[in-house]
Every structure is written in C-alpha cells, then in structure tokens.
N, C-alpha and C positions, 0 to 999 in steps of 0.2 A: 504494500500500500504506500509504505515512502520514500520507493523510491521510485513508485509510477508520478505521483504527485508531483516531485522532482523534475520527472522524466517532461512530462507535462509544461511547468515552468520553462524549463530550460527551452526551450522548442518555441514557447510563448515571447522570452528575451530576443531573439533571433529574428521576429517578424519589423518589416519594415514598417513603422505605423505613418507614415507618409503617405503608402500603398494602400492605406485600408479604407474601402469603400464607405463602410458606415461612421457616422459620426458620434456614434454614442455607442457603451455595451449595452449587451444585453441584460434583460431584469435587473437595472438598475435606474435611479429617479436622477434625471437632466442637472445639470446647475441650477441651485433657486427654486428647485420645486421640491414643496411639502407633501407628503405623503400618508396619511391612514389607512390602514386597515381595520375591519371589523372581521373576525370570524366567530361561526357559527357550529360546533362540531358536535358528529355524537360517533361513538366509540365503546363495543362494547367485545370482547375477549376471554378466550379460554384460555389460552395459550401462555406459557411463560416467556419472559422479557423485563428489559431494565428499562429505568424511565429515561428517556432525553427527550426536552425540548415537549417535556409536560405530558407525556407516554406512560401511565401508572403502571407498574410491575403491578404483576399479578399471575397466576398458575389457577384462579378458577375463574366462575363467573362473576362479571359484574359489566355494570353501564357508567359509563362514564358521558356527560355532558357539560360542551364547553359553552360557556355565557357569560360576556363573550371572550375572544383572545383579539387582546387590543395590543397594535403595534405600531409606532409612529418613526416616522424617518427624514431625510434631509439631505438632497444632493448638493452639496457641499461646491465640490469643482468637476470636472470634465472625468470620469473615473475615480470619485471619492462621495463614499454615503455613508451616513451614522444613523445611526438612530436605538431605537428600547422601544421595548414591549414589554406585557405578563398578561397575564389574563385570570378569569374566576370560572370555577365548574365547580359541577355537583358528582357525585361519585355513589353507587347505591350498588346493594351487592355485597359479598363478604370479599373482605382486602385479608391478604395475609401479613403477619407481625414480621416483616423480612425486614431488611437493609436501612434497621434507624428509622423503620415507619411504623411502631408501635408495639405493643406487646401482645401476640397471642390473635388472633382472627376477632373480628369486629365487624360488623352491620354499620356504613355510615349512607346520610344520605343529605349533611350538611352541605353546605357549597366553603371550596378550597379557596385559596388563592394560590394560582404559580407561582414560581418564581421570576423574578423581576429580572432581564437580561438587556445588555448594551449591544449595540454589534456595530462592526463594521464593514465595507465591503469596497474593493479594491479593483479597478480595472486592470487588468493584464494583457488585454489582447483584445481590438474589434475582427470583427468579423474578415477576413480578405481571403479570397480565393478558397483552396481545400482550408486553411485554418480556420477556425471557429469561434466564436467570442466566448473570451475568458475572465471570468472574474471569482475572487476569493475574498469569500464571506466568513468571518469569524462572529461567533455567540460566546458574550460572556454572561454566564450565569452566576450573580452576584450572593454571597455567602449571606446566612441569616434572615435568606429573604422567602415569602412563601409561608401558607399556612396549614397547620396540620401535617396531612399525609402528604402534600406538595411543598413542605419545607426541605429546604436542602441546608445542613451546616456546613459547609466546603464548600469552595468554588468548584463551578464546572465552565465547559465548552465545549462548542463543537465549531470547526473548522470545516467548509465545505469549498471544492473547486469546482464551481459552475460553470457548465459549457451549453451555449448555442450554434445551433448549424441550420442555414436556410438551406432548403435542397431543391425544393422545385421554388413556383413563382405563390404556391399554396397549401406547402410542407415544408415542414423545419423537426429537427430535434433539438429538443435538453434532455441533458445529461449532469449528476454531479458524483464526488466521492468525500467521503467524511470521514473524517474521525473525531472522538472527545468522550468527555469525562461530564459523567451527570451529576457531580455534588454530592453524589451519597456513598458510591463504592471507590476505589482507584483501577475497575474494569478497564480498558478502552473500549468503545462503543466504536463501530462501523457502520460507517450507512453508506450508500448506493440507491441512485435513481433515474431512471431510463420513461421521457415519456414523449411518443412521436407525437406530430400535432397537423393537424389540418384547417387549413383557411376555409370559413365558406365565404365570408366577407371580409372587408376590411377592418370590419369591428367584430367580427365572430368568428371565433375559433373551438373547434374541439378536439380533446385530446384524451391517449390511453396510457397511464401512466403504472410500473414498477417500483413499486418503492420497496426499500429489503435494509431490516435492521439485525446486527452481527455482531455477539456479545459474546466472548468464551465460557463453556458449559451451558450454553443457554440456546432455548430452540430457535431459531431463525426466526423473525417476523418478517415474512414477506405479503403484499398487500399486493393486487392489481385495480387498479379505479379506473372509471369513466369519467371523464370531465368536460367541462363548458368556460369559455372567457370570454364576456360582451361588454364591450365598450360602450355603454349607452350615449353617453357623448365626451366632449375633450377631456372631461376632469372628473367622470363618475363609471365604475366598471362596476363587474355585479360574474360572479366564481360561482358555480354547481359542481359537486363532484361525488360520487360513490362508489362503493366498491369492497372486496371482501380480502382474506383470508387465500393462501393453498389448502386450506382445509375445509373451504366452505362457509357462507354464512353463518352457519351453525354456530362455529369455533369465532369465527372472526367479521366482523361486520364496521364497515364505518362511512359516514356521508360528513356532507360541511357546505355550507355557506360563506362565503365573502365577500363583505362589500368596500373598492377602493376608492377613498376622494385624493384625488391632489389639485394644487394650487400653485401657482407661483408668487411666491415674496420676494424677491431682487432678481 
C-alpha cells in the first residue's frame, strides 16, 4: 500500500502542469468558494469491523442513523481546501463492550455525536492526457471529541489518494486508497474505492460504486451502491445513493442522502 501510494506520487511530480487541460482538480471546491454538506444516512450491519470516519464496530445486529453529518469547507487557493465536519446519529440494537466503547452489551437508542474532524486536501495533479486528476485528502480526527459510543480518546486519520479519469465525452472514473487510525485501537484501517460514472446531462450523473474496508483479523467490509448527483442549479446539488453488503441485504444494508450548497466569498 506505500509504496503504491509513493508509486503514485512520484508519476504525479513528473507531469507537466503547463500541459494540463483542466483548470481545477477534481472533487475539490475553486478559490473562494464555500462549501456545505448535509448528509442523511442509514446503516444497518451484521458483520464485524472497526469504526472510521463514524462506521460503528459491531459483530451483531443493529441500525444505525445518521442526522445529520455536517461538513463545511473552503477552497482556499488553486489546489488547497480545508475544512471540518462531525455529525449526530442515533444507534438502536445491541452494540458490543469492545474497543473502549463500554462494558458488557447494551441496548442504546440515544442519538451520539461523532467525532469532530479537520481535513485537508491537496492538488497533485489535473487531469492531462492518460494521467488522471490527483488529489490527497487527509482527516484528522480530533482527541476527546464525540459522545458516548462515538467518543474516541486518541487521535485518528485517515489519509486518502483520490483519483479522477474522464474517459469518454459521458464517462469518467474515481478511484481512491486509504489508510489511518480511528482513535480507539492502533489497527491501521485500509480503505479502497472504485466507482465508474455516467453523464446523462450536464447536471446529472449516475454512478456504481465499491467501496471495501481492510482491518487485520477483521472480516472485510465491502459495500456495492447505486448512486445519483444532480446539480439542481450553480450552487445547490442534491446525492441519492444505496446499496448493500457481499453478503446480502440481510447482513448489510445502507442508503444516504446529501445535500450540497456552495457560494462564493472572494
């Protein structure tokens, strides 16, 4: 994993950015412009796994619902964005007393709060020719922050190399690879995500996305979704997405809502 990541970089240094067609990267917000999210998730799990990025461990059943996960951001210069986020859910179902999140199984159905994270995200590379647009996204998840079962005492992160590729005039891919530490064990966490995308307009898009979480001793979560992104107009977008489980709804189930505003302030 680092020395693909590496590999990656290094390749990314090398391109002529003179050369490169596009003038901004990919999934990242222009100079000057503000950015919110709202999302909306439900999430519900048999299966064992570690939490990152607000993911509750757990090995039996339960539902989890996110209300909402708020994220705010700010493109800063030509290839630099900051921003934080956390969000609140409600959790119902028996959690187990694992990793510093209680003692002994427990019934909850209070609403949590995440924890609280910074992030940054960095251009590396636009778009030009075979190359792809590159940018590396870091999440810092801030110690003592989070309530409840989604408290973490430790920092975490997670690190991800995000890649876009236009391929036809009405298909593209993303791509990213991760890795980081959720705050509560010193695991390393791996993530991987593969999702092709289709233009039907210029404001509407849909896509089928892989997403695969990679924890040593711990079963894979991997996830396939269907998804939707419409631009309703310049500064308001509106995300549909769902999707299960390799083991089937049964085991694994999850949908989401998001809604984007941005703005420009200089």
């Amino acid at each position: 994993m680092k020395n693909l990541i590496l590999f990656l970089l290094s390749i990314a240094a090398f391109v002529n950015l003179n050369a490169q067609t596009d003038e901004y990267f990919a999934n990242m917000l222009e100079p000057g412009i503000f950015g919110a999210d709202a999302g909306f998730t439900y999430n519900s799990s048999k299966i064992q796994g570690l939490r990152i990025r607000s993911v509750t461990t757990t090995d039996v059943l339960y539902i989890e619902r996110g209300i909402p996960e708020i994220t705010l951001g700010l493109g800063l210069t030509k290839g630099i964005e900051i921003g934080a986020g956390t969000g609140f859910r409600f959790i119902s179902g028996i959690t187990p007393g694992e990793m510093g999140q209680g003692n002994g199984n427990r019934k909850t159905g209070n609403g949590d709060m995440d924890p609280v994270y910074v992030y940054g995200k960095f251009g590396l590379s636009r778009e030009c020719g075979f190359m792809p647009s590159v940018v590396l996204e870091t999440d810092f998840y801030i110690p003592k922050t989070g309530t409840k079962l989604m408290k973490i005492d430790d920092a975490g992160f997670l690190s991800e190399l995000q890649l876009y590729k236009s391929i036809t005039g009405s298909t593209g891919i993303y791509s990213s690879l991760g890795a980081g530490w959720d705050g509560i064990t010193t695991t390393p966490v791996y993530t991987i995500n593969l999702a092709p995308e289709y233009y039907i307009s210029d404001r509407l898009n849909l896509y089928l996305e892989l997403n695969g979480t990679y924890v040593k001793n711990y079963k894979p979560d991997n996830i396939l979704s269907l998804g939707f992104y419409w631009d309703a107009t310049n500064n308001f977008s509106f995300e549909g997405y769902a999707g299960s489980g390799f083991e089937g709804p049964k085991e694994r189930l999850v949908a989401g809502a998001v809604l984007h505003v941005s703005f420009g302030i200089y």
